[in-house]
N, C-alpha and C positions, 0 to 999 in steps of 0.2 A: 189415105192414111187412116188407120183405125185412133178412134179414142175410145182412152182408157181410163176411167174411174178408180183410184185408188184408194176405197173403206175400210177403214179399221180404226179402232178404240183409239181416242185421243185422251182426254180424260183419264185420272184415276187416284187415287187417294192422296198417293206423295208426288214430288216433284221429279222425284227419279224414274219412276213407273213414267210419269207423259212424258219426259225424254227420251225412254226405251220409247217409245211408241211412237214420236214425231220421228225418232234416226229411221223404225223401221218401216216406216212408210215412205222417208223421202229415201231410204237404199230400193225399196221397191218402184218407187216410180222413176229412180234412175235407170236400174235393170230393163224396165220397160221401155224408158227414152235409147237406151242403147240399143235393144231389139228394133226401135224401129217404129213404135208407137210413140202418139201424142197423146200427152196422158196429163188429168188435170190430179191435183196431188193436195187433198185440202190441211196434209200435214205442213205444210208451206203455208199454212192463213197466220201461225207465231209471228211472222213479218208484219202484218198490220198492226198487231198488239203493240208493236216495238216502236212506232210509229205516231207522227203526232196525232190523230187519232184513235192512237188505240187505246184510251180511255172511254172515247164518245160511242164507241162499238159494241152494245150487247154481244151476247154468246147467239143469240136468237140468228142477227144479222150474218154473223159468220154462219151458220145454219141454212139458213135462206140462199144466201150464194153458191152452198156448194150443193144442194140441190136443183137448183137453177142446171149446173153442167153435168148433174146426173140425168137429167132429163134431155141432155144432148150427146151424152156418149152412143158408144157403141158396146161399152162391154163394162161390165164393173169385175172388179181385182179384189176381194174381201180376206182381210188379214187377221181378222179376229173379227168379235162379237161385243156389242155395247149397245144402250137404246138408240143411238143415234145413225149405226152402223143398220139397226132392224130397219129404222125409217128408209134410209136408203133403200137399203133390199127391194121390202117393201113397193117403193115408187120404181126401184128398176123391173121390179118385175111386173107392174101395174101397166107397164107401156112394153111389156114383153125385151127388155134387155138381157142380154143372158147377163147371170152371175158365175163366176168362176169362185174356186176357194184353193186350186193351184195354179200357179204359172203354166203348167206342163198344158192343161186342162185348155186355158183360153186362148194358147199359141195353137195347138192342137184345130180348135175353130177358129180363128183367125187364119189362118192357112188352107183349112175347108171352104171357109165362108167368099174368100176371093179365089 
């Protein structure tokens, strides 16, 4: 089963803007669960925050974890652009992961690649 990295802008001025942004990352990493991939989705880290320590949790922490499973996918999923999404890139492509920036694009290689 392929794993899929889910990147894109979390972060952003107002509260509404990082809601737009966690729905569309966790609709994307469903569309993917439904395809058939295992897919790590670091717009689902808001549950720790909610959580009794989600006080004791840098932003850093959350940070560190979810590159931790970019460093063990198989594909990264990028949904937009932000510093934290570049870093990603970045470390996916430093260990040679492809990056995609359409669905169409990484199912595409994912059906060549097996």
């Amino acid at each position: 089963m392929k794993r899929i990295y889910v990147a894109g802008p979390y972060s952003a001025d107002n509260i509404m803007q990082v809601l737009r942004n966690i729905r569309n990352g966790i609709n994307a990493g469903a569309e993917l669960m439904a395809k058939g991939y295992a897919v790590f989705c670091p717009f689902l880290d808001f549950q720790f925050a909610l959580g009794p320590w989600g006080d004791a949790l840098p932003k850093a922490a959350f940070q560190a974890n979810s590159m931790a499973f970019v460093e063990c996918c198989h594909a990264m999923l990028v949904l937009g652009y932000s510093g934290g999404v570049e870093r990603e890139i970045d470390r996916a492509k430093a260990l040679r992961i492809p990056v995609f920036t359409h669905m169409t694009d990484l199912e595409k290689w994912a059906n060549e690649a097996y």
